[in-house]
C-alpha positions as CSV (number, residue, x, y, z in Angstrom):
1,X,-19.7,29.6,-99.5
2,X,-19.8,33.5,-99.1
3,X,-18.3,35.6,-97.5
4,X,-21.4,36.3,-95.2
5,X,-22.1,32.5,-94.6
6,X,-18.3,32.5,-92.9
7,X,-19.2,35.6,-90.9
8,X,-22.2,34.4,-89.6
9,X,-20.7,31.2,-88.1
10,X,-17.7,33.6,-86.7
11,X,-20.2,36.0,-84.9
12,X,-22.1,32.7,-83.4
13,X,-18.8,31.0,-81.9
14,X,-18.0,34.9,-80.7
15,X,-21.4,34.7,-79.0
16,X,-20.9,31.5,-77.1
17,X,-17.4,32.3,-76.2
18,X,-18.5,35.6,-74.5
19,X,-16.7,39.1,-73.9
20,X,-12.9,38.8,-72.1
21,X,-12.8,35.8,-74.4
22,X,-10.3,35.0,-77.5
23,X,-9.9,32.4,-79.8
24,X,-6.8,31.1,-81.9
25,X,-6.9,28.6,-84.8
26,X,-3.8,27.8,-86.7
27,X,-4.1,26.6,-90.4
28,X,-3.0,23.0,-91.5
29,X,0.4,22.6,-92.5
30,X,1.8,21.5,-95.8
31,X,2.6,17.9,-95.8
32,X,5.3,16.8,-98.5
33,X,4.7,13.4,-100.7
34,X,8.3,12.6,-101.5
35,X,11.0,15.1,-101.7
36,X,10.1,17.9,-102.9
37,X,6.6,17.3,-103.9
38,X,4.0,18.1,-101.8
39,X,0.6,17.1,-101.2
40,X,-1.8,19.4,-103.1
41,X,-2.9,21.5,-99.6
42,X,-6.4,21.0,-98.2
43,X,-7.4,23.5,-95.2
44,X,-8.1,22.2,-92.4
45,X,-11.8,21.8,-91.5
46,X,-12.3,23.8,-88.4
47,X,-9.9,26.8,-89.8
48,X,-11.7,27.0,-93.5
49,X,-15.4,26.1,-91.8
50,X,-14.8,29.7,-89.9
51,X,-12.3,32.0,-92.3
52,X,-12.8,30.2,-96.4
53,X,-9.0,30.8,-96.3
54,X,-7.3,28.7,-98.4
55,X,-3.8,28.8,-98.2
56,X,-1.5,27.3,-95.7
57,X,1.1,29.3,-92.9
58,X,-2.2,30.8,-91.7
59,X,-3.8,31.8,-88.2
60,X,-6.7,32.9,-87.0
61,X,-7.8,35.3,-83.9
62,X,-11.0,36.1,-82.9
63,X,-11.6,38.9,-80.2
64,X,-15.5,39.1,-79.5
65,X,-15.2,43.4,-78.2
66,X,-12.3,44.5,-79.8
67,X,-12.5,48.2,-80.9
68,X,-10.3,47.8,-84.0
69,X,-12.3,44.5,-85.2
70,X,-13.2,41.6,-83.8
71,X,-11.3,38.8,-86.4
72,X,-8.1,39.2,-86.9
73,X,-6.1,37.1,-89.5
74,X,-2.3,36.3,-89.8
75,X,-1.1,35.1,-93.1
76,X,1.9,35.5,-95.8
77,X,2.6,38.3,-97.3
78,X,2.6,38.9,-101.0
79,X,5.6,38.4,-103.2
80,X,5.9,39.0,-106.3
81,X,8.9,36.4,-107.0
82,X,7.1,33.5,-105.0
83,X,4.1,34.6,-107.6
84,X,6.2,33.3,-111.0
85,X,6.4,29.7,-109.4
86,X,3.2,28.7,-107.4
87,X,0.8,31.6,-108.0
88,X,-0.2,34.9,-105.8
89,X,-1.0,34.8,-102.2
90,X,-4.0,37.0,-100.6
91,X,-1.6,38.8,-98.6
92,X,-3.0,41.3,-96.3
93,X,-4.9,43.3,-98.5
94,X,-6.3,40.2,-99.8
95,X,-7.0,38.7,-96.9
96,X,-9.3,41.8,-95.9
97,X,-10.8,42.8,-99.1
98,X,-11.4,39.0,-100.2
99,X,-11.4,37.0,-97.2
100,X,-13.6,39.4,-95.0
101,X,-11.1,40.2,-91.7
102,X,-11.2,43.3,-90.1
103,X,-7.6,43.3,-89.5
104,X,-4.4,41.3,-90.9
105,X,-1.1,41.1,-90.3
106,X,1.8,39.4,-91.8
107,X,2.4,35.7,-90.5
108,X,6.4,36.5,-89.9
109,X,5.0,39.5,-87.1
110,X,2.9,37.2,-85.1
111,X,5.4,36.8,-82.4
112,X,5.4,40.3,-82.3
113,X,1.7,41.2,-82.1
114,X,-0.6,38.3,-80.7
115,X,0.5,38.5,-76.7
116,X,-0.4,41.8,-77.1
117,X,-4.4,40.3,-78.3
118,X,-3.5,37.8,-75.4
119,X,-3.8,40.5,-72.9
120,X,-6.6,41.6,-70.6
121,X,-8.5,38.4,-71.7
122,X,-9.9,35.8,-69.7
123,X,-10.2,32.8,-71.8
124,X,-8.1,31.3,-74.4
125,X,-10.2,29.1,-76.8
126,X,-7.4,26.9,-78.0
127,X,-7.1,23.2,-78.6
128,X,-4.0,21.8,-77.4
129,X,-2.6,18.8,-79.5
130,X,-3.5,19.2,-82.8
131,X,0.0,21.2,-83.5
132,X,2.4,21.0,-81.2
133,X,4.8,23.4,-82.3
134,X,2.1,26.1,-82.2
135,X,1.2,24.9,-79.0
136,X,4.2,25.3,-77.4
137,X,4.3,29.3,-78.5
138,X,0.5,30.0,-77.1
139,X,2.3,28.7,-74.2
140,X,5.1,30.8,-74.5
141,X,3.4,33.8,-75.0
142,X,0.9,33.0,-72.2
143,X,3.8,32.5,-69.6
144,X,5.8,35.6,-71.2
145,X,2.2,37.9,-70.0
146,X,2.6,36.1,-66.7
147,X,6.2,37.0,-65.9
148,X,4.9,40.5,-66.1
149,X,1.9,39.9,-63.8
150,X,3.5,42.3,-61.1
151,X,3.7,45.0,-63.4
152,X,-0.5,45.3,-63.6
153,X,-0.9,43.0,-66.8
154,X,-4.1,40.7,-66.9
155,X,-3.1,37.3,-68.2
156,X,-5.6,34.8,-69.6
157,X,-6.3,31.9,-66.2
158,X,-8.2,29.4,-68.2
159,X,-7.9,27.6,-71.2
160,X,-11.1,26.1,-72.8
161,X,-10.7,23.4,-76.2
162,X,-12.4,24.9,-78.9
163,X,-13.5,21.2,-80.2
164,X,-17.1,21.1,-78.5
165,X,-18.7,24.9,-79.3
166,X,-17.0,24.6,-83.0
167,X,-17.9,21.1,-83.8
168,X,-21.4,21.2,-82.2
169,X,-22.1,24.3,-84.9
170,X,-20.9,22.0,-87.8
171,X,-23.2,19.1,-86.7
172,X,-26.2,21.4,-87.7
173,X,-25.7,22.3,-91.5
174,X,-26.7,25.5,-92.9
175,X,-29.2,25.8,-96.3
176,X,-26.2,26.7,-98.0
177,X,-24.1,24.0,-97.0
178,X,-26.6,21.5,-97.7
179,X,-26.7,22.5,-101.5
180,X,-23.0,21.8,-101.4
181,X,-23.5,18.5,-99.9
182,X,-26.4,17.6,-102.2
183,X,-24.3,18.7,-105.7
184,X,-21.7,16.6,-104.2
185,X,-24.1,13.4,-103.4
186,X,-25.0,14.0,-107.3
187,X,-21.9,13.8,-108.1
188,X,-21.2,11.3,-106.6
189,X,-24.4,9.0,-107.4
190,X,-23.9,9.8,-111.4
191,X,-20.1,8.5,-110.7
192,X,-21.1,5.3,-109.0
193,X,-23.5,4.6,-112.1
194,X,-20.4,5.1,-114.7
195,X,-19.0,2.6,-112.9
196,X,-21.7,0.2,-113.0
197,X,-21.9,0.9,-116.8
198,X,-18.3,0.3,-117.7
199,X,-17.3,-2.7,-115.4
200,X,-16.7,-5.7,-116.8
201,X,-14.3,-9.1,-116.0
202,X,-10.8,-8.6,-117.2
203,X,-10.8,-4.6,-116.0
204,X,-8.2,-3.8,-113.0
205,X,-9.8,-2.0,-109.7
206,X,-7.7,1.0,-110.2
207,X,-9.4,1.3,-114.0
208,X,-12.7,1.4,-112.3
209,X,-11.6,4.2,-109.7
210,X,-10.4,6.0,-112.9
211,X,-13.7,6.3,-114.1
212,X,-14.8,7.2,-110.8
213,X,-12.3,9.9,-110.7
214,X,-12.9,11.2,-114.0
215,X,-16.9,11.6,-113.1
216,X,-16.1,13.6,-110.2
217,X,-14.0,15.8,-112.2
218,X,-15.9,16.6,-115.5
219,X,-19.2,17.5,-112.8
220,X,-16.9,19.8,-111.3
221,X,-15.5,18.4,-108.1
222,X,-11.9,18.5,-108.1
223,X,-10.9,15.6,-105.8
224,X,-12.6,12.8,-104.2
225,X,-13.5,13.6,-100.7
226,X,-11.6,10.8,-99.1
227,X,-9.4,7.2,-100.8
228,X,-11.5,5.3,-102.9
229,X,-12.4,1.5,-102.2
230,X,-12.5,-0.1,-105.2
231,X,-12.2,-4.1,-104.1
232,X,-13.2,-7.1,-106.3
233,X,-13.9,-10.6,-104.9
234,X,-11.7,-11.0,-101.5
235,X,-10.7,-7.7,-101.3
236,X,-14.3,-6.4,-100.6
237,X,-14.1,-8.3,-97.6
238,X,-11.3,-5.9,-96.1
239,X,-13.5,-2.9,-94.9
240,X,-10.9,-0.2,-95.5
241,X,-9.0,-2.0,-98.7
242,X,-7.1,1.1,-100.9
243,X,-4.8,-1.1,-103.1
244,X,-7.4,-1.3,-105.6
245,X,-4.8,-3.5,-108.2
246,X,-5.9,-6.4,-109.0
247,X,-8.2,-7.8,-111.9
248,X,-11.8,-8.4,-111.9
249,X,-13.3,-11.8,-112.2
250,X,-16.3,-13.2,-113.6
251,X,-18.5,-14.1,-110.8
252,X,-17.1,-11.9,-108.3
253,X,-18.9,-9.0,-106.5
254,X,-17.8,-5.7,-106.8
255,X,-17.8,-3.1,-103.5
256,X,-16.8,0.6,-104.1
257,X,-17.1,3.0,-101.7
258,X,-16.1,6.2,-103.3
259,X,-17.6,10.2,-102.9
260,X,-16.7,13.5,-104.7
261,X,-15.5,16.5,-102.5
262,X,-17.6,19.8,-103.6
263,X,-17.0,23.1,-102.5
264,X,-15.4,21.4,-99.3
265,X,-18.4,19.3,-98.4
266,X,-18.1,15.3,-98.5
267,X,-20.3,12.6,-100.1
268,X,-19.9,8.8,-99.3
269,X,-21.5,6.2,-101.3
270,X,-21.2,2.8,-101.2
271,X,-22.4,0.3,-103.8
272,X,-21.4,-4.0,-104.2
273,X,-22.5,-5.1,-107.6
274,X,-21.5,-8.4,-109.8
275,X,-18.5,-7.9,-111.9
276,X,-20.5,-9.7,-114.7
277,X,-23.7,-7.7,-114.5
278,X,-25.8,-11.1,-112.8
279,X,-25.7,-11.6,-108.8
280,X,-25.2,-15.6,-108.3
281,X,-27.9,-17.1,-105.9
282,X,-25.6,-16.7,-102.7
283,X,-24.4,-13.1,-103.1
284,X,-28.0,-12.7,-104.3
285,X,-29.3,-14.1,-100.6
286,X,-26.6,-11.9,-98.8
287,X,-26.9,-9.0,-100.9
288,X,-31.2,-8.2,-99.8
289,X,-30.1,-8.8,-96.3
290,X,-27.7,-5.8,-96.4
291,X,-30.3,-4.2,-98.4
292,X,-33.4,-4.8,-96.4
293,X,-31.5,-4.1,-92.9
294,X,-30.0,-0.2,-95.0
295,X,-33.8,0.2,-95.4
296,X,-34.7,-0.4,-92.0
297,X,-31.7,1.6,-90.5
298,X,-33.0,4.5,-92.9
299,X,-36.4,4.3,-91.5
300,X,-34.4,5.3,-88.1
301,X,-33.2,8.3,-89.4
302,X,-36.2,10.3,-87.5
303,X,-35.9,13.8,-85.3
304,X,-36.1,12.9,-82.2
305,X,-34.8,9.2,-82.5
306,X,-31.7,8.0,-80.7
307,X,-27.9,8.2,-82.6
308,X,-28.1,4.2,-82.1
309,X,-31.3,3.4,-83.2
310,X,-30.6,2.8,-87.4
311,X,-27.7,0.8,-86.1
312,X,-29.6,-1.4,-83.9
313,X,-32.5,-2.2,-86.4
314,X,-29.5,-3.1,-89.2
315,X,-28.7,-5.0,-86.8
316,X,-31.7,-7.1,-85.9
317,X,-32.1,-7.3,-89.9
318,X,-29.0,-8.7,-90.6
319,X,-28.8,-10.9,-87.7
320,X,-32.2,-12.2,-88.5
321,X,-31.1,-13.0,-92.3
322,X,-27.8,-14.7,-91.1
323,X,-29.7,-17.2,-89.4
324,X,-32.2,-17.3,-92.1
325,X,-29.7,-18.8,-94.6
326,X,-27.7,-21.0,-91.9
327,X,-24.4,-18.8,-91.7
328,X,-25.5,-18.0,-87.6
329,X,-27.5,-20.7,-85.8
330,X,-29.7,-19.8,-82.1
331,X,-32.0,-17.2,-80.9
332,X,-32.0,-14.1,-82.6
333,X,-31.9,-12.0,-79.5
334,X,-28.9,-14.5,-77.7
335,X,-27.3,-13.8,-80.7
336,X,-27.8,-10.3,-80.8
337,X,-26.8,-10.0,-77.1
338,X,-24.3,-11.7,-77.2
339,X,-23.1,-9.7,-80.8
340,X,-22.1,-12.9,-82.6
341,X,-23.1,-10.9,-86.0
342,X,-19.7,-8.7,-85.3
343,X,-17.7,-11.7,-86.9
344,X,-19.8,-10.9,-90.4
345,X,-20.7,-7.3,-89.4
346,X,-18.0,-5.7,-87.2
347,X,-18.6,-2.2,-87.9
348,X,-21.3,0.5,-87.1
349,X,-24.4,1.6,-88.8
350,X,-23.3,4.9,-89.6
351,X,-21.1,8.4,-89.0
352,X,-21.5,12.2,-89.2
353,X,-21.1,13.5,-92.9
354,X,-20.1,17.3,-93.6
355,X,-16.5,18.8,-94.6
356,X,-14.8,15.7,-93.6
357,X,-16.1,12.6,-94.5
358,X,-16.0,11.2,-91.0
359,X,-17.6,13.9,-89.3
360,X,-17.1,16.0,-86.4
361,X,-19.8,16.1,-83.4
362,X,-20.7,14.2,-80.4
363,X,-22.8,10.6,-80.1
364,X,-22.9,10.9,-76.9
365,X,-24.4,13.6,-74.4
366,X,-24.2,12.9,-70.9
367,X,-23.3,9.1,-71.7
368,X,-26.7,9.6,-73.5
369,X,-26.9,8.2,-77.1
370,X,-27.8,11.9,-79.1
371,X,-31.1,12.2,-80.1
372,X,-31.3,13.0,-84.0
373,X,-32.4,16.7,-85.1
374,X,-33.4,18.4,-88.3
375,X,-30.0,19.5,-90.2
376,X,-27.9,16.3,-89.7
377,X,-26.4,14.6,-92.1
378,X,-25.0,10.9,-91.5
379,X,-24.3,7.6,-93.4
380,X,-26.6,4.5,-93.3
381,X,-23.8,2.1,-94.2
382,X,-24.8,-1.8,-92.8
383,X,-22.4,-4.6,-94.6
384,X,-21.9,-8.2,-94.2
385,X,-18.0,-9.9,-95.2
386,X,-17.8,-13.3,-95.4
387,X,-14.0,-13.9,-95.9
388,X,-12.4,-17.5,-97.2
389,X,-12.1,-19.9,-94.3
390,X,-14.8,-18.7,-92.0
391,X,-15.0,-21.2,-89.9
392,X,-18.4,-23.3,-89.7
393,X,-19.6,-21.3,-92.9
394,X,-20.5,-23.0,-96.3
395,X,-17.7,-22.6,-99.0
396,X,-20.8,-21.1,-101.3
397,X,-20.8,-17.7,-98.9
398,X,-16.6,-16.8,-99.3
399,X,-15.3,-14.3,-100.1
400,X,-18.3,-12.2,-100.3
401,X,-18.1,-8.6,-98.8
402,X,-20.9,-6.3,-99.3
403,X,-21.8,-2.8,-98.2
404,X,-24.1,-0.7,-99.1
405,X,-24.3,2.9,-97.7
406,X,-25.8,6.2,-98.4
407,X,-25.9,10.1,-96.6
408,X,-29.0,10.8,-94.8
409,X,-29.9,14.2,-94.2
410,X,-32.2,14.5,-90.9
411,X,-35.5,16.7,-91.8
412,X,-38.4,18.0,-89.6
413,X,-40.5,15.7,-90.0
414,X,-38.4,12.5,-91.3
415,X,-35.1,12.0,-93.8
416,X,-34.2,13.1,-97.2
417,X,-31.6,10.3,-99.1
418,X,-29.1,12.5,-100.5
419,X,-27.7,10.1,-102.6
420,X,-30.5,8.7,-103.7
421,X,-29.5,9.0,-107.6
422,X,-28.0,5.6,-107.6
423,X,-29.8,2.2,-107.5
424,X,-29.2,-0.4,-104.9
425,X,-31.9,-2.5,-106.0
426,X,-30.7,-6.0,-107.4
427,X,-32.9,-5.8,-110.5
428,X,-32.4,-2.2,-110.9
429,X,-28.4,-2.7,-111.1
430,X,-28.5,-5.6,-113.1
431,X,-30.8,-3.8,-115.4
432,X,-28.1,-0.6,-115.4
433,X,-25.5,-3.0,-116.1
434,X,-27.3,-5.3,-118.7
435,X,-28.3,-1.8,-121.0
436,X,-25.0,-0.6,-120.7
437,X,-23.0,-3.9,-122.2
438,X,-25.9,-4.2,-124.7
C-alpha cells in the first residue's frame, strides 16, 4: 500500500470523528515463543490499516485541526548499536519522511508530550481493553488534566471505542486492497493445487503443509495468513485441527484449509480431496452435497441480500442431501427448524475476509442481519463431519469431514470468486491428481 492509500483512510476516520476530537492507537506488542525467541512481529490490524508502520513499541495520535499536523506518531528512536543485531529502526526522521506523519516523537517522551495533545479536546477515540497497561496511562493522563480543571484546563468528558468507525471502513475494501487480496487468493489457489499434485498415502500432514508453505513463499508471500489445517481421515472431522502429524492413508479424505498472507491481506481456502487420487462412493455422495450447497451459498453472495442468506441456502442444501442418503430422517423444514443438521454441520456459512483472516465488521445492524454491498469480501465455507460413532449413522459415512470454502468478493451487480484458480469439482480433482502421479 502507499503512502497515500494510508492517508486517505486517516483523513476519512478524522472526518467522522469531527473537530475537538483525538484518537490514540497503540501498536501490538512483541510476544516471545520461548525464552528469548520471539514471535516474528505482525502489526496489529487496526494500527498498520491506518499508519503501514511496521515495527512494534509504537503509537499513534490523530488530532483532526491541529496547526502543527494533524497525525502524530510516537515510536523508537534510532540506534546505531541496536542496528548490528536486529536491523535499523525508522526512528523519527523515518517515521516522517517514510511513514508519512506530520510530526514524531520518540516513544520514551510520550509521557511527557501526549496530555498536552489530550488537552482542549472533547472526545477521546480509544478502545479500552485491548492493552491494559496502556489503558491504565490514557487514564492517568486523563485524570492528571482533571486535577488541574480549576486552573482553566479543558479535559476530554467522553470516551468513544474506536472499533465501530475503524472497522466499518475496513469492511468496504479499497481497489488497491483488493489487488492485494486477489494476488494473495492466487497464491493461495496455485498452493492448494501443489498439494493436490504431490499427496499421496504414506506422506505425513505436516509434509503436505510444507509444500503448502513453500508455494506461498516462492510466489512471494512470506507467511501464511493464519495456522494451516492439514487433517487426514478423522482429523478432518475436527473443524479447527493444527497438529497436522500423522500419516495419510489410502482411502481417506484429505481437508486443508490453508491461505497465504500478501502485503497484509488474508486468503482462505479450503479444499477435501482423496488421499489416493479416487473419492470412494460415500465420500463421493457427501462430498456434492457440500459442493452443491457452496454453490448455492455463492449464488447468495448478491448486493443487497441479507449477511444470512448464503448460510441459510447451504443450509437447506445440505439438510436436503442428508436426508437424501439416510444419515437425517423427517421433514426437511422440521429438521431445519429444529437445526438437527448442526450435529453434521455445526458451524456457519461464512466470515468477513481482509487483513485478518476472521474479519472485522458488524453482521448485525440494529439486530438486523447486514445487507451485502459492493466491496465485501467474505468466505463461503459449508462442511459436513461425520466422526466414528455417530450415533444412528452407517459405519460407511465415518470419519468423513469435508469442507469446502472460498473468498467471495461482493460486486455491483453480483460476486467475483477470488479463489477461483483451484478446482472443487470431483472429476476435475481427480483429474489434477491422476496427471500429476502419471
Amino acid at each position: 500500500m502507499s503512502n497515500q492509500e494510508f492517508a486517505r483512510r486517516r483523513k476519512h476516520l478524522m472526518q467522522s470523528m469531527g473537530e475537538g476530537a483525538i484518537a490514540i492507537l497503540t501498536a501490538a506488542p512483541t510476544l516471545y515463543r520461548n525464552r528469548d525467541s520471539e514471535y516474528h512481529y505482525r502489526p496489529d490490524s487496526d494500527f498498520y490499516y491506518l499508519t503501514g508502520f511496521p515495527e512494534p513499541e509504537a503509537v499513534m495520535v490523530l488530532k483532526p485541526g491541529r496547526a502543527h499536523g494533524e497525525y502524530i506518531l510516537f515510536c523508537r528512536e534510532r540506534d546505531p548499536k541496536s542496528a548490528i543485531w536486529v536491523g535499523p529502526r525508522a526512528g523519527q526522521e523515518g517515521a516522517v519522511q517514510e511513514y508519512g506523519a506530520d510530526d514524531s516523537f520518540p516513544i520514551d517522551d510520550m509521557d511527557d508530550i501526549l496530555p498536552g495533545l489530550l488537552e482542549g479536546v472533547d472526545r477521546v477515540f480509544y478502545t479500552m481493553g485491548n492493552h491494559s497497561d496502556f489503558d491504565k496511562r490514557v487514564i492517568d493522563w486523563v485524570n492528571n488534566l482533571r486535577k488541574q480543571s480549576r486552573a482553566g484546563v479543558h479535559t476530554p468528558g467522553e470516551f468513544i471505542a474506536m472499533d465501530h468507525l475503524l472497522h466499518d471502513m475496513r469492511l468496504f475494501k479499497s481497489s488497491h486492497e483488493l489487488k492485494a487480496m486477489r494476488t494473495a487468493a492466487t497464491i493461495s489457489a496455485k498452493a492448494h493445487c501443489r498439494a493436490m499434485q504431490v499427496c499421496k498415502p504414506g506422506m505425513y500432514e505436516y509434509q503436505v503443509e510444507a509444500e503448502l508453505l513453500h508455494s506461498f513463499m516462492q510466489a512471494g508471500a512470506r507467511f501464511p495468513a493464519y495456522s494451516s489445517i492439514v487433517g487426514g481421515g478423522a482429523n478432518a472431522c475436527v473443524l479447527h485441527y493444527v497438529d497436522n502429524k500423522d500419516k495419510l492413508k489410502s482411502g481417506d479424505l484429505l481437508l486443508i484449509d490453508a491461505g497465504a498472507e500478501y502485503d497484509y491481506y488474508a486468503a482462505d481456502i479450503s479444499r477435501t480431496f482423496p488421499v489416493n487420487g479416487r473419492y470412494s462412493p460415500a465420500q463421493r455422495e457427501l462430498y456434492q452435497i457440500v459442493l452443491d450447497a457452496q454453490l448455492a451459498a455463492i449464488e447468495q453472495v448478491q448486493p443487497g441480500k441479507h449477511w444470512n442468506d448464503p448460510h441459510e441456502a447451504a443450509v437447506r442444501v445440505i439438510t436436503e442431501g442428508l436426508v437424501r442418503v439416510g444419515i437425517l430422517k423427517g421433514k426437511v423444514e422440521t429438521l431445519i427448524e429444529k437445526e438437527k443438521y448442526k450435529t453434521f454441520y455445526m458451524h456457519r456459512t461464512g466470515h468477513w475476509l481482509g487483513m485478518d483472516v476472521h474479519d472485522v465488521g458488524d453482521y448485525k445492524v440494529d439486530d438486523e442481519w447486514r445487507l451485502l454491498e459492493a466491496g465485501m469480501v467474505m468466505t463461503v465455507e459449508p462442511g459436513l463431519y461425520i466422526p466414528a460413532g455417530s450415533k444412528g449413522v452407517d459405519e460407511k459415512w465415518w470419519d468423513i469431514g469435508i469442507r469446502i470454502e472460498d473468498d467471495v468478493l461482493v460486486t455491483r451487480n453480483g460476486h467475483e470468486i477470488l479463489t477461483a484458480g483451484v478446482p472443487k469439482a470431483i472429476d476435475e480433482i481427480e483429474s489434477l491428481m491422476a496427471a500429476a502421479h502419471g
